[in-house]
N, C-alpha and C positions, 0 to 999 in steps of 0.2 A: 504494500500500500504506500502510495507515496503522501507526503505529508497534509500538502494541501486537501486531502480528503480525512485523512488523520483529522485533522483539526477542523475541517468543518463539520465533521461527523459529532465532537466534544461543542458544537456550538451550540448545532439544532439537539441535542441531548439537553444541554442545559436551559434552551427555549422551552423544550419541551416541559422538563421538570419544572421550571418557572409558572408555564401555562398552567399546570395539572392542579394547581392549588387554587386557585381563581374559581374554575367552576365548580369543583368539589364544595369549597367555602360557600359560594351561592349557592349551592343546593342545599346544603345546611340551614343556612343563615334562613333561606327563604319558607322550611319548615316551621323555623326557629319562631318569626315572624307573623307567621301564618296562626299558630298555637295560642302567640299573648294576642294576637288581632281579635281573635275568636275570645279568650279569654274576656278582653276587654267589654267588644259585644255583651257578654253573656251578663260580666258582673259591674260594668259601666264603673269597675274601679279604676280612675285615671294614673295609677301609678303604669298599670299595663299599656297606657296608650303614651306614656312618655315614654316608656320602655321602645315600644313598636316607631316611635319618631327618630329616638336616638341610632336605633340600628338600620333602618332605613337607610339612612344617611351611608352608612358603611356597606351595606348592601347595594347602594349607588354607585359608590365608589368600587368596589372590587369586581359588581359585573363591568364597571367600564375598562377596567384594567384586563380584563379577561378579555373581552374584543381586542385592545389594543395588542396585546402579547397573540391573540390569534391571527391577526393580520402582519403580523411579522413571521409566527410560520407557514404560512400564505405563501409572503415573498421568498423563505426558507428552501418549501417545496419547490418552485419555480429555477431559483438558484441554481440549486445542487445539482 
């Protein structure tokens, strides 16, 4: 193997690894969310709907990060 595949093979590994925590975390998060949403509903105690606002927020954030790290394996696959 010569190098330059050596090492672009260690790149798209570590995009990859980078990516795989993004959407695992949304799918989490998004149960996560789902749970005190309902919770909230059910007992209109506002501690659940600060809860559900705060993490929102980060649930914003990490699916957008997760687009962005996938459109970089996009161009990855393309590349190579």
């Amino acid at each position: 193997m010569y190098w330059v595949e050596i090492l672009s093979r260690i790149q798209f590994a570590f995009t990859v690894s980078f990516h795989i925590l993004f959407p695992a975390f949304s799918i989490g998060l998004s149960t996560f969310l789902m749970i005190f949403e309902a919770l909230w509903l059910i007992t209109k105690n506002d501690k659940y709907l600060t809860i559900v606002k705060f993490w929102t927020k980060v649930f914003a954030l990490t699916f957008g990060m997760g687009v962005v790290s996938r459109i970089v394996m996009e161009f990855q696959f393309g590349a190579n």
